[in-house]
C-alpha positions, 0 to 999 in steps of 0.5 A: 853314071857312077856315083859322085860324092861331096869330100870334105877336109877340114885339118883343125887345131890341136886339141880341138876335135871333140869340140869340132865333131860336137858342132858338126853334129849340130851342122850337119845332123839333119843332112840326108846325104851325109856318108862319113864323118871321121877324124884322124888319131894315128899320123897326119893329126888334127883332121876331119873327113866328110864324104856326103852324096853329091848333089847336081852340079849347080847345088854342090856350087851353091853349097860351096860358096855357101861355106867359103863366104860364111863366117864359120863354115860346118860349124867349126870356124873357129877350129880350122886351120886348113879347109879343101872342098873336092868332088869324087867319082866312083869307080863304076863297078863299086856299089854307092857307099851306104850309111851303116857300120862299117868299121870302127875303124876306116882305112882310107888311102890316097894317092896321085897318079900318073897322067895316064894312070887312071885306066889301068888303076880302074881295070887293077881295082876292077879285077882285085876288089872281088878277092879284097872283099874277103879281107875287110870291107872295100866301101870305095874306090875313087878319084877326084874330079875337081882340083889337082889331078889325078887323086885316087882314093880307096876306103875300107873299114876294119873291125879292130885295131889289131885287123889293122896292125896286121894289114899294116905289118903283112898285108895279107891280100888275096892279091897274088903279088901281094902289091896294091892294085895301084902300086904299078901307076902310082907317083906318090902316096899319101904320107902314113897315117893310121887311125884307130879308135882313140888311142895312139898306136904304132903302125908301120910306115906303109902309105895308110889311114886308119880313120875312126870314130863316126860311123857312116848315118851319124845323121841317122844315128844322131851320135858323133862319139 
């Protein structure tokens, strides 16, 4: 059965994500199957992302009624302006995403699909991951399975901001037409949004996420720098 992983999206008030990672660290620092735990700097501002292996159906529920019916959920109550809670299941032939460091910098692309555009984006991932892997780290690839349908997701770490700009600006895939495995089955992407360490930077307006700051095991590590 493919993996399934625990997504979380927390958009906060401006200014506050130094705060908001410091108390998620207190929240979540023990948590064993915490993956990722990054913030947006470039683009669609203000929001945190937390992917955390899923556990049975039965505790994800308990754990999410938990964090609806508490005061201050994650430890950021007081911050968040928008909160959405999101089952994801990987594409079967991608490895589980594993703690370490992967980036520092992360591209995570999402998009909405058509009602039957989820077959083939699997078959177009299935046969274009082996040659993207030469280009940077494809550390996901997946689709929600709770809430609005269909939502794809792929994620991919990236070395440097300059790594970045260049995917931005040129794309240099070993795909051979040069165009996102999903771009055939697609209805819209997300907005551009493009993350890069702390420091705002131009990028280009193709539908990407340059997400950074915390590595995959911050529980691990007990840092959220």
């Amino acid at each position: 059965m493919a993996e399934s992983y625990d997504v979380t999206l927390a958009t906060i008030r401006p200014g506050t994500h130094p705060q908001a990672l410091a108390a998620i660290e207190k929240t979540l620092t023990d948590d064993l199957g915490l993956l990722a735990c990054w913030y947006c700097d470039i683009g669609a501002l203000n929001r945190i992302l937390i992917i955390r292996k899923s556990a049975d159906a039965a505790k994800v529920i308990e754990n999410r009624f938990a964090a609806l019916s508490a005061r201050n959920p994650l430890g950021i109550g007081e911050f968040i302006t928008d909160l959405s809670l999101d089952t994801y299941a990987s594409f079967d032939f991608m490895p589980p995403l594993r703690p370490g460091a992967h980036g520092p910098c992360y591209e995570v692309r999402s998009y909405v699909l058509k009602p039957d555009g989820l077959a083939p984006t699997i078959e177009l991932w299935r046969k274009s991951v082996p040659g993207r892997v030469s280009v940077s780290p494809v550390l996901a690839a997946m689709v929600a399975v709770t809430g609005a349908a269909i939502r794809f997701m792929c994620i991919s770490g990236r070395i440097s901001l300059a790594m970045s700009a260049r995917g931005c600006a040129k794309k240099p895939s070993p795909m051979a037409s040069g165009r996102h495995p999903a771009d055939r089955v697609i209805w819209y992407r997300s907005r551009p949004t493009s993350i890069c360490r702390r420091r705002s930077r131009q990028c280009d307006e193709r539908p990407c996420f340059f997400v950074a700051g915390l590595d995959p095991a911050i529980h691990a590590e007990s840092t959220l720098a």
